[in-house]
N, C-alpha and C positions, 0 to 999 in steps of 0.2 A: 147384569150381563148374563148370558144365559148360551149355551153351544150352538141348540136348533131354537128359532124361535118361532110359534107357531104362525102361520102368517095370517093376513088380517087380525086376527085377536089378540094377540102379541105384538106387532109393529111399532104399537106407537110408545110401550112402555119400556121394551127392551133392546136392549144394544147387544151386535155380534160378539161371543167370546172372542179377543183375538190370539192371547193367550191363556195355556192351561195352567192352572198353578195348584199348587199343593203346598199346606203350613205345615213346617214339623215343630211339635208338639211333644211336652213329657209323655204324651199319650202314645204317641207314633206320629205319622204322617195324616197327616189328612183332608180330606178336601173336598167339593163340594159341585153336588147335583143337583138341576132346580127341574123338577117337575119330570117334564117330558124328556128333558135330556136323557133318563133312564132307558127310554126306546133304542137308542143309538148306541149299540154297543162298542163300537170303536172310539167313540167319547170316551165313556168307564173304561175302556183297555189302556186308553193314552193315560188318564189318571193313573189308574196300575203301575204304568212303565217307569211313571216317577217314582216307585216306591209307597204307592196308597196302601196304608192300613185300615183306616177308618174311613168312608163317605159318610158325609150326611147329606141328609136330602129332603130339603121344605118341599111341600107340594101344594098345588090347592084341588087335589083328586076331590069328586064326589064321589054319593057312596057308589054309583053302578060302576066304577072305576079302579076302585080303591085295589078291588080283589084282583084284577090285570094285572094291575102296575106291583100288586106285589106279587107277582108271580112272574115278573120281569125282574123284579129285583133278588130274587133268589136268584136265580139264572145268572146275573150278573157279580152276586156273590160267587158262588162257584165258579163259573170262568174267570175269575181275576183273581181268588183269594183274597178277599176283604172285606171288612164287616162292614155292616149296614143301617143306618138309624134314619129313619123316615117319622117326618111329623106331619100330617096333611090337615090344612083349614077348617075341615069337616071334624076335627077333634082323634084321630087316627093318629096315634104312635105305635109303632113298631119295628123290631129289630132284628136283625140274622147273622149268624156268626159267618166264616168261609167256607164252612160247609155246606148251609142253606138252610140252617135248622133256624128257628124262629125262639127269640131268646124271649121278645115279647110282643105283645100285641092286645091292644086298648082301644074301645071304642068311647068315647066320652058320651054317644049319643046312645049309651049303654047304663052309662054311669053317671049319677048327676055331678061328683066331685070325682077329680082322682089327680094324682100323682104318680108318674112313673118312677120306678128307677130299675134300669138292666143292667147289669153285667155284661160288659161287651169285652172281647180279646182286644189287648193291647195292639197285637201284630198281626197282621195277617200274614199269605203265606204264597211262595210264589208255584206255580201252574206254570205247565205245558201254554193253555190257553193265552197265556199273557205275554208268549213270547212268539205265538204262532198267530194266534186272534184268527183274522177271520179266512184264513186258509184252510180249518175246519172246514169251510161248507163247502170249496172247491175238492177236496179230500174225500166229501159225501157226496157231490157230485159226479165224479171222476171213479166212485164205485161202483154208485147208481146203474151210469154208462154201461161199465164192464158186466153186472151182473146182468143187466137185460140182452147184451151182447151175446152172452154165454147163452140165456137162456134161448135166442133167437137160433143160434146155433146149433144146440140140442135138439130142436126142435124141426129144422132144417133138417139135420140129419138123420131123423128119425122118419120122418114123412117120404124121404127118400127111402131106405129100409122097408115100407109101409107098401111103396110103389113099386120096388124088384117082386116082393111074395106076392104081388095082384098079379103082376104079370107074367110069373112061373106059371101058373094056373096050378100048383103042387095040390091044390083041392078038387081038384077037376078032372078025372082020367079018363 
C-alpha cells in the first residue's frame, strides 16, 4: 500500500493508503515511506503529526534519481524533525538526522561488499513546519505579492516625480 501511487506503472501492484499509521517502537515512533511517497510532502507532515521519529523508506530509485529523491528527503527531515533511513534496489543506503545532515550514505555499486551501520537519533523533534506544513508557501506567496506591490509603487511614484521636473522646464530659461 503505498499514499500516491504512480499511475500506469503502479496500478496493478498497489493499493491506496487508506490509512496513515505509525509503530511505536523502543526506538520512538516510526513509520513508513515507499518510494515516491517522499515527493508529497503533506504525506511525511501527516506522519509527523502522529509523533514520527524515525521514517524509513524502501525505494527502487535508479541511479539518475537517487541524488533528487535525497534532496527531497533532507527537505523533509527538516520540515518535520525526523530522521531518515532510505534503502533503494540500486544498493543505496543512506541516512539524515532532523537537521538534514547525512549520517550516511553507501553506494554498493561502489563497493563490492558492504555493510551499514548509522547512528540515527532516537527522537526527533518538533517544528513550526509540522504544525503549519504547507501554509509556508501561501506566506511566500502573499509576500511575493506585497513586495512586487511596493515595488510597483515606488516606481509609479517616481516616474510621476520624473514627469513634474520635465514639465517645469527648470533646465530651460
Amino acid at each position: 500500500m503505498k499514499s500516491t501511487i504512480i499511475p500506469i506503472v503502479e496500478e496493478d501492484y498497489y493499493e491506496d493508503l487508506t490509512e496513515i499509521k505509525t509503530i511505536d517502537t523502543k526506538l520512538g515512533k516510526i513509520g513508513v515511506a515507499i518510494c515516491y511517497d517522499v515527493i508529497f510532502s503533506d504525506y511525511i507532515n501527516s506522519l509527523s503529526r502522529k509523533g514520527l521519529d524515525i521514517l524509513l523508506m524502501p525505494s527502487w530509485d535508479w541511479k539518475g534519481i537517487t541524488e533528487f529523491h535525497s534532496v527531497d528527503l533532507r527537505f523533509r527531515a527538516i520540515e518535520n524533525g525526523i530522521n531518515i533511513i532510505k534503502s533503494t534496489a540500486n544498493g543505496i543506503v543512506l541516512s539524515f538526522d532532523y537537521k538534514g545532515r547525512y549520517l550516511s550514505y553507501y553506494k554498493q555499486y561502489e563497493c563490492k561488499d558492504f555493510f551499514v551501520i548509522s547512528n540515527v537519533n532516537k527522537k526527533g523533534i518538533k517544528t513550526l513546519y509540522l504544525y503549519i506544513g504547507i501554509c509556508f508557501n501561501y506566506f511566500y506567496m502573499a509576500a511575493l505579492v506585497i513586495v512586487i506591490g511596493i515595488g510597483l509603487y515606488i516606481k509609479h511614484k517616481e516616474k510621476g516625480k520624473n514627469e513634474n521636473i520635465e514639465g517645469d522646464n527648470l533646465f530651460y530659461n
